[in-house]
DOBAVEX-417430 format. One record per residue (C-alpha): residue in one letter; x, y, z; residue number from 1. Coordinates in nm, 4 decimals. Example, Ala and Ser with C-alpha at 12.3 -4.5 7.8 and 13.67 -1.06 7.14 Angstrom:
% DOBAVEX-417430
+------+----------+----------+----------+------+
! voke !        x !        y !        z ! palo !
+------+----------+----------+----------+------+
!    A !   1.2300 !  -0.4500 !   0.7800 !    1 !
!    S !   1.3670 !  -0.1060 !   0.7140 !    2 !
+------+----------+----------+----------+------+
% end
This chain:
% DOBAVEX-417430
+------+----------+----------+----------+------+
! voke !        x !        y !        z ! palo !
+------+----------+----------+----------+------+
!    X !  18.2460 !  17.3967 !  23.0104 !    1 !
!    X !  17.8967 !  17.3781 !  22.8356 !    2 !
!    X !  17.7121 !  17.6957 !  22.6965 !    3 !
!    X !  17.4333 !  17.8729 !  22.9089 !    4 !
!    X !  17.1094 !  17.6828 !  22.7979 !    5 !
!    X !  16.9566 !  18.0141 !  22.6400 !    6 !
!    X !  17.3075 !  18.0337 !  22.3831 !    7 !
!    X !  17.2962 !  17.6436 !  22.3131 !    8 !
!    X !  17.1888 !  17.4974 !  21.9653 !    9 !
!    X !  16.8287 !  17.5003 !  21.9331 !   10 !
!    X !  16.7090 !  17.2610 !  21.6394 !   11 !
!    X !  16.3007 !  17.4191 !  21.6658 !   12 !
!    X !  16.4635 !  17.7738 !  21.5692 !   13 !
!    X !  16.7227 !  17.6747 !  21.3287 !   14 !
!    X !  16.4501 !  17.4637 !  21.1306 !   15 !
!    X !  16.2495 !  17.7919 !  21.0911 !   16 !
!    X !  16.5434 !  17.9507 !  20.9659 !   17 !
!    X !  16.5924 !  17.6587 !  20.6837 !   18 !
!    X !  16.2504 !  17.6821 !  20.5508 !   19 !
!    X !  16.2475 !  18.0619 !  20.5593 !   20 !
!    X !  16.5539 !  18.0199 !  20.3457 !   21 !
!    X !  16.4045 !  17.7302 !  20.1237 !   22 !
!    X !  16.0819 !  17.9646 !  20.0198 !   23 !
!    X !  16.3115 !  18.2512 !  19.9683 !   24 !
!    X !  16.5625 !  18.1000 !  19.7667 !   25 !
!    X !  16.3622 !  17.8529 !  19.5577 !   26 !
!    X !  16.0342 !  18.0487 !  19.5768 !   27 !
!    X !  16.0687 !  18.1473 !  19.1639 !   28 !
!    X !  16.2177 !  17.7841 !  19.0941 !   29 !
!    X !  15.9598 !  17.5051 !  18.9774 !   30 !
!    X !  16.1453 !  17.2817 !  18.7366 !   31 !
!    X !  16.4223 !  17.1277 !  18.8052 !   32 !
!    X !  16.7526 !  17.2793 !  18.5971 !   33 !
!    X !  17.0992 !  17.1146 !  18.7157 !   34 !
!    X !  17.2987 !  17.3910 !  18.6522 !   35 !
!    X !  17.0738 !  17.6491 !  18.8545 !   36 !
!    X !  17.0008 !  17.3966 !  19.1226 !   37 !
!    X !  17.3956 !  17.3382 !  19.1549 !   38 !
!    X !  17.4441 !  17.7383 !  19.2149 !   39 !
!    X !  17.1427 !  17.6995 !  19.4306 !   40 !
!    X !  17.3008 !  17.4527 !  19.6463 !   41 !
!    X !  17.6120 !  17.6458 !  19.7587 !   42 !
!    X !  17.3284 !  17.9823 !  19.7704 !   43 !
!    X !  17.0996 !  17.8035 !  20.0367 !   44 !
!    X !  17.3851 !  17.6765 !  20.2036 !   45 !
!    X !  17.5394 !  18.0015 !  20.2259 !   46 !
!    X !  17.2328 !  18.1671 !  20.3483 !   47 !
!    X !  17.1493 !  17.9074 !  20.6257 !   48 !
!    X !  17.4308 !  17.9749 !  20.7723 !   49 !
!    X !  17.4504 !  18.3309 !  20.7551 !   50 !
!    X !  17.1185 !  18.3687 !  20.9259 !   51 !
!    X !  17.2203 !  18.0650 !  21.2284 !   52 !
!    X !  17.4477 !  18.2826 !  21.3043 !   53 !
!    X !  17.2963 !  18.5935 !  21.3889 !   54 !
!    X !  17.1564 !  18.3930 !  21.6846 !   55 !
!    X !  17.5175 !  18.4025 !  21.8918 !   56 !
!    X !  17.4576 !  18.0095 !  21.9476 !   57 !
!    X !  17.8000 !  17.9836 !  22.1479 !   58 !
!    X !  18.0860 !  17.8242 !  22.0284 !   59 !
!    X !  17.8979 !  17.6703 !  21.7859 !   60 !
!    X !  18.0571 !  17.4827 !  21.4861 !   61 !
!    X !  17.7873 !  17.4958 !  21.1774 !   62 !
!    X !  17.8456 !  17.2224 !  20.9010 !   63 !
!    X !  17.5374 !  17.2479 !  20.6449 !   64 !
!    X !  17.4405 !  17.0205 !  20.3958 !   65 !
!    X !  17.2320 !  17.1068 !  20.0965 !   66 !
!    X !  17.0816 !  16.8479 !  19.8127 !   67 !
!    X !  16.8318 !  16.9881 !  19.5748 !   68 !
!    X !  16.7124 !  16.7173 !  19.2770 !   69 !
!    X !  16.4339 !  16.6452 !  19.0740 !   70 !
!    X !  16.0996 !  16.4687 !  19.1468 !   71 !
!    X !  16.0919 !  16.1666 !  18.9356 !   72 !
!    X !  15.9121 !  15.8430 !  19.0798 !   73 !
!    X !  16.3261 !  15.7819 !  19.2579 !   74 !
!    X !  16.3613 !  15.7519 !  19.6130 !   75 !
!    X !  16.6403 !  15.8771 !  19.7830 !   76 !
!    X !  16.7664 !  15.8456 !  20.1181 !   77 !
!    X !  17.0142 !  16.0975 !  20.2847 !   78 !
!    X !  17.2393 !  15.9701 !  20.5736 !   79 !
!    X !  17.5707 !  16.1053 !  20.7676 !   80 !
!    X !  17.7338 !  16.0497 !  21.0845 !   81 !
!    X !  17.8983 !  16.2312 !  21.3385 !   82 !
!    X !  18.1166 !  16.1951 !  21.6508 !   83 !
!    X !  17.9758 !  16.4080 !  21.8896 !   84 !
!    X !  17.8523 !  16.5295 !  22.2567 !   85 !
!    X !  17.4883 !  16.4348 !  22.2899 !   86 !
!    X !  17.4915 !  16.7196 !  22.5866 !   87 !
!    X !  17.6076 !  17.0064 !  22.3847 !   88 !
!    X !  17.6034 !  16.9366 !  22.0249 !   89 !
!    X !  17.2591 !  16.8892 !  21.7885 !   90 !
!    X !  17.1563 !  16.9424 !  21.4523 !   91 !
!    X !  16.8279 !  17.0198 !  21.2141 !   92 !
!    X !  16.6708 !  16.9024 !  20.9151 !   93 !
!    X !  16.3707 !  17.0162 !  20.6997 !   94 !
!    X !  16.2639 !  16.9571 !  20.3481 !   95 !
!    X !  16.1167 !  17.1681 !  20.0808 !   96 !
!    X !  15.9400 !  17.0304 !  19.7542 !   97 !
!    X !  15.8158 !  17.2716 !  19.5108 !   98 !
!    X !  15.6983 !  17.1375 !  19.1218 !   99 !
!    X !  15.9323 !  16.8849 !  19.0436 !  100 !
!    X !  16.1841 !  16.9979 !  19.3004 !  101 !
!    X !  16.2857 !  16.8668 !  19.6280 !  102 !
!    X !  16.5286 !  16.9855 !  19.8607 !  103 !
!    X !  16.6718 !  16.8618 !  20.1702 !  104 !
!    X !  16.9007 !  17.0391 !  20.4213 !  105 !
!    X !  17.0407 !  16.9724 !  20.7593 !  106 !
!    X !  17.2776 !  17.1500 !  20.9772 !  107 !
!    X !  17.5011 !  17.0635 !  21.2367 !  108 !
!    X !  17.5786 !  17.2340 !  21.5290 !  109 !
!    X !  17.8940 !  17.1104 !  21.6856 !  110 !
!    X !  18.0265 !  17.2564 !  22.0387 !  111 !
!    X !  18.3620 !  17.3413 !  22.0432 !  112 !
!    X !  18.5888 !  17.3452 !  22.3316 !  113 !
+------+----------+----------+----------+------+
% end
């Protein structure tokens, strides 16, 4: 029993939604302070969610991920798996880098039956 197409997880909307939230949230930010950017975290992450859900995606389990650091000549790679329905179930990423600030968030929209 899949969800009508119009009420499915739509990655191209939810990534507006992230980067809305990204300026918002980290628009006064510019230098990179662990213990705001740890409050930060759980704030975006909080927020994303909120706002993906206001679009009535149907049955739709959200798991969001949030990492904010600082720019410093590292590299960093983010990875994660999941066990999933490639029919019903998607997920969206964006990044945001603002000073010496990056942030990287992806969310997971899981069907449930």
């Amino acid at each position: 029993m899949a969800p009508q197409s119009d009420r499915k997880f739509r990655p191209h909307v939810v990534k507006k939604i992230m980067d809305e939230a990204f300026e918002e949230c980290l628009d006064g930010l510019s230098n990179y302070d662990a213990v705001k950017c740890r409050a930060l975290t759980t704030q975006v992450c909080e927020d994303i969610k909120q706002r993906v859900k206001w679009l009535n995606f149907e049955r739709c389990k959200l798991v969001c991920l949030v990492h904010i650091g600082s720019i410093s000549g590292q590299g960093m790679r983010v990875a994660s798996q999941c066990l999933w329905d490639h029919t019903v179930d998607n997920f969206a990423s964006t990044t945001y880098s603002k000073g010496d600030i990056f942030a990287v968030a992806l969310l997971f929209g899981v069907y449930k039956e």
